[in-house]
N, C-alpha and C positions, 0 to 999 in steps of 0.2 A: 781504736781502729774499727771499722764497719765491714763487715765481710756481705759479700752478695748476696740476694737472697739465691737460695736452690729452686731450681726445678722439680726434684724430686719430694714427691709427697710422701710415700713410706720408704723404710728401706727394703730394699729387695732381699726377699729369701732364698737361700741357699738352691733350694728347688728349679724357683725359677729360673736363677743364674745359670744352674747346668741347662736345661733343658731350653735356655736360649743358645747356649753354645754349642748345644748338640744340634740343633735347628739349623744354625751358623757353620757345623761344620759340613751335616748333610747340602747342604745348599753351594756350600765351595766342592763335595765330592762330584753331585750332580754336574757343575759347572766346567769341572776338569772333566768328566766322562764324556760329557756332551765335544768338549774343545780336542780332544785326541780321535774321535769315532770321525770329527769335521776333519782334522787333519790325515787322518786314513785313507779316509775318501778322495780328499784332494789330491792325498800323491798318487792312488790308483788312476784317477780321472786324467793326472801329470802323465802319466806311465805309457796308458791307451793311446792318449793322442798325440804324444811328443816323439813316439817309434814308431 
């Protein structure tokens, strides 16, 4: 039986694995700070012009 060939050229080190998912998880905190600071906003801007 014939298996795929890979895409991957080396395997990846331990190193890099974290310091990708520490990238990955920086990049989702950023993304949730930014999505709650918009929704802040929005309900203040709600608030102002809806009273």
């Amino acid at each position: 039986m014939a298996h795929a060939p890979s895409n991957v050229q080396n395997p990846v080190s331990e190193e890099a694995f974290t310091a990708d998912r520490q990238r990955m998880f920086g990049g989702f905190v950023s993304a949730t700070t930014i999505t709650s600071v918009a929704m802040v906003i929005l309900l203040v801007l709600m608030k102002v012009f809806l009273l």
